[in-house]
C-alpha positions as CSV (number, residue, x, y, z in Angstrom):
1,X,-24.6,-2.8,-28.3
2,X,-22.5,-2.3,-25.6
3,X,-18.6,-2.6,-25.2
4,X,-17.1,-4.6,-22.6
5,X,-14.4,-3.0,-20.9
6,X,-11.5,-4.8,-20.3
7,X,-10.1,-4.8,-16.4
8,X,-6.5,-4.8,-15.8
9,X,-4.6,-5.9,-12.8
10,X,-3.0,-3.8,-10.6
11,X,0.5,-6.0,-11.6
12,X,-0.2,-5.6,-14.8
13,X,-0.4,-1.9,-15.0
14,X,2.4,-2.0,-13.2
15,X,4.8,-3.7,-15.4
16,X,3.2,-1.7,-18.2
17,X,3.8,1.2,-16.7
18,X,7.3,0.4,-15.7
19,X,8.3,-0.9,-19.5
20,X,7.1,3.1,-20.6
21,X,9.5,4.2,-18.1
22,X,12.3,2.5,-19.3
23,X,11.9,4.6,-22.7
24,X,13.4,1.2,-24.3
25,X,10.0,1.0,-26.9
26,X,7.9,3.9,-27.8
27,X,4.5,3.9,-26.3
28,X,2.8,3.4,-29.5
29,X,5.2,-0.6,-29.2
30,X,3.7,-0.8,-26.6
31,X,0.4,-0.3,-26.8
32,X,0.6,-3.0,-29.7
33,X,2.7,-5.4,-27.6
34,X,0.5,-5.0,-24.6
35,X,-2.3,-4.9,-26.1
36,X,-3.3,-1.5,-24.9
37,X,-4.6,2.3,-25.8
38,X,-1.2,4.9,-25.9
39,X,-3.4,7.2,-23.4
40,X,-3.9,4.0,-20.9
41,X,-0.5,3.2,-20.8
42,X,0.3,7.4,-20.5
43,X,-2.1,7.7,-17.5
44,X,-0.8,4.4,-15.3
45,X,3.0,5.7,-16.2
46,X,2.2,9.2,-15.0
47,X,0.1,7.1,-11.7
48,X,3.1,5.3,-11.3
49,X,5.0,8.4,-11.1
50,X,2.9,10.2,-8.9
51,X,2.1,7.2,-6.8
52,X,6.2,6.4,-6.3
53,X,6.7,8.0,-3.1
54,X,4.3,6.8,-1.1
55,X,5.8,3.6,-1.2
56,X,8.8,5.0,0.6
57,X,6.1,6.7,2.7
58,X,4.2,3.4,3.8
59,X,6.9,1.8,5.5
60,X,7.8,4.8,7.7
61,X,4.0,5.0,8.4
62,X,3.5,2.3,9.3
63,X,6.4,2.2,11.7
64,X,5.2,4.5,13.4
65,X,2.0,3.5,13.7
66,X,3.5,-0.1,15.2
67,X,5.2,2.1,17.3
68,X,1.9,3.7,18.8
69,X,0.6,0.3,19.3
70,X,3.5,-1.3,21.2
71,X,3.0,1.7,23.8
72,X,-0.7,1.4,23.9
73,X,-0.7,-2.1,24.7
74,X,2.3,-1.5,27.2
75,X,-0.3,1.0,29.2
76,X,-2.5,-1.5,29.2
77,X,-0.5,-4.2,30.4
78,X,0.5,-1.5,32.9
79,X,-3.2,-1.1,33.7
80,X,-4.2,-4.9,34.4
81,X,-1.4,-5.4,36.5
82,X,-2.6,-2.4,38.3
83,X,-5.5,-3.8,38.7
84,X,-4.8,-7.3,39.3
85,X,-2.5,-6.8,42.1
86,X,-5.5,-4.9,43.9
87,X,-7.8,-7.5,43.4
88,X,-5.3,-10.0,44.7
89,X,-5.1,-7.7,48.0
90,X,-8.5,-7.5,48.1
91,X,-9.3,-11.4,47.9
92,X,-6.5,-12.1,50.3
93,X,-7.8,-10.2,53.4
C-alpha cells in the first residue's frame, strides 16, 4: 500500500510559515491546527526565511531588466527609421 502525499499550495505554506514566525503558537499548535508535520512547517519557515530577500531583489531586477528593453527597442526604432528614410530616398528618385 502506498501513501498519498498530500500537496500544499504555495499560499498555504506561506501563511503556515508566516503564523511559525510570529512565535504566537508553538509549532507543535500548529502542526495540529494546520494539519501538518512540526518538520514541514520547520522547513517552509526556514524557506521562507531564506527566500525573504529575493522578493526585495525581484523588483529591482526586474527594473533593470525593463530598463534594458526600453533601450533595446529604442535602437531599434533608431534602426527602422534609419532605414526607412533610405528606402523613401531610394523610391523617390
Amino acid at each position: 500500500m502506498s501513501k498519498k502525499r498530500n500537496r500544499y499550495t504555495p499560499q498555504f505554506k506561506a501563511k503556515v510559515a508566516v503564523a511559525a514566525l510570529k512565535n504566537e503558537e508553538t509549532v507543535s499548535e500548529l502542526a495540529a491546527r494546520f494539519g501538518v508535520h512540526p518538520t514541514m512547517i520547520n522547513t517552509w519557515k526556514r524557506a521562507l526565511l531564506e527566500g525573504a530577500a529575493e522578493v526585495f531583489n525581484k523588483g529591482h531586477h526586474s527594473r533593470k531588466q525593463t530598463e534594458t528593453q526600453i533601450d533595446d527597442l529604442y535602437r531599434q526604432i533608431g534602426q527602422l527609421k534609419v532605414e526607412n528614410d533610405f528606402l523613401s530616398k531610394k523610391l523617390s528618385l
